[in-house]
Steps between C-alpha positions, in 0.01 A plus 500: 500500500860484645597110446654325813879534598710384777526712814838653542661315823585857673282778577441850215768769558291726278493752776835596519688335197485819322832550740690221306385684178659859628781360616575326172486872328664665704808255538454455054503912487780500726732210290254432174701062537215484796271519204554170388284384844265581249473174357471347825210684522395358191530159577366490846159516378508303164683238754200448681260543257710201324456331866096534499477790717324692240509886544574490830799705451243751403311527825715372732886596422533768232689788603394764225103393584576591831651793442224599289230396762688708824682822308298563182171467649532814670582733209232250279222686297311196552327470152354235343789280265390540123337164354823473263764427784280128584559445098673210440689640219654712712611273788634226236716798302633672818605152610684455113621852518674442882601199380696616175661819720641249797601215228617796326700640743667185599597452164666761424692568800572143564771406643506884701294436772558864595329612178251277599411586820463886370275352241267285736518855715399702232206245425399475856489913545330553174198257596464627863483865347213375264334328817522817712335682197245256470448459892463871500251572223311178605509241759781468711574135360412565160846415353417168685183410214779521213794378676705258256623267811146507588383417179779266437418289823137538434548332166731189665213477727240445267778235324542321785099494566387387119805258529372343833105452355667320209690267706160490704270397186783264391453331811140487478507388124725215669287393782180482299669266247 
């Protein structure tokens, strides 16, 4: 059961943000410093996952789903996604091993925000090529079931939820008393 969120206050661009995400490669293969928009992309959806909007990013914004949903579902084989990729293992140590390579990388290039940006470029290509693979041999959104931002905003979600029944059942312990 998906718990509740807050409805974003403008309409999906799922149907054509996969435009923002080729522009953003092909300006970061032209000049890798356009890389570092990378984190933006990052943060957009941990921002409003932080804000109570849940996934939404997911289904209504992301620019790699999209992509994945209009361009790789026409060279997809279609196949069913191997029980493994739901395992929670997996999701929590792609989201530790993303994690480590962006800290990582802004660690050790810190203050060059040139190195950086080639970094956060490298990242980003690397994990659309594994998408495309996995969009290929099995559903076009595949990628999309172990995503780490998914994952990552999935977790604040459930957070936020098991925080707000707490606060809930505090307030009934309060009101019986």
């Amino acid at each position: 059961m998906t718990p509740p969120r807050r409805k974003l206050p403008f309409d999906s661009i799922q149907d054509w943000s996969f435009i923002i995400m080729i522009i953003l490669f092909g300006l970061s293969f032209l000049d890798h410093r356009f890389g570092i928009l990378g984190l933006v992309c990052l943060a957009v959806p941990i921002i409003l996952s932080l804000l109570g909007y849940g996934r939404a990013h997911c289904t209504h914004l992301c620019p790699r789903g999209s992509f994945f949903s209009k361009v790789v579902r026409f060279i997809s084989l279609k196949k069913k996604l191997p029980k493994f990729f739901r395992d929670e293992d997996l999701r929590f140590g792609l989201i530790v091993f993303f994690l480590v390579c962006i800290a990582g990388n802004v660690l050790r290039f810190f203050p060059d925000w040139v190195r950086m940006a080639n970094g956060m470029f490298q990242i980003m290509v690397a994990s659309l090529f594994i998408g495309i693979v996995f969009g290929v041999l099995f559903h076009p959104r595949s990628w999309c079931v172990v995503c780490p931002v998914g994952a990552l905003t999935g977790e604040i979600q459930k957070v936020q939820i098991a925080n707000q029944k707490k606060r809930q059942q505090h307030k009934d312990n309060q009101s019986a008393h």
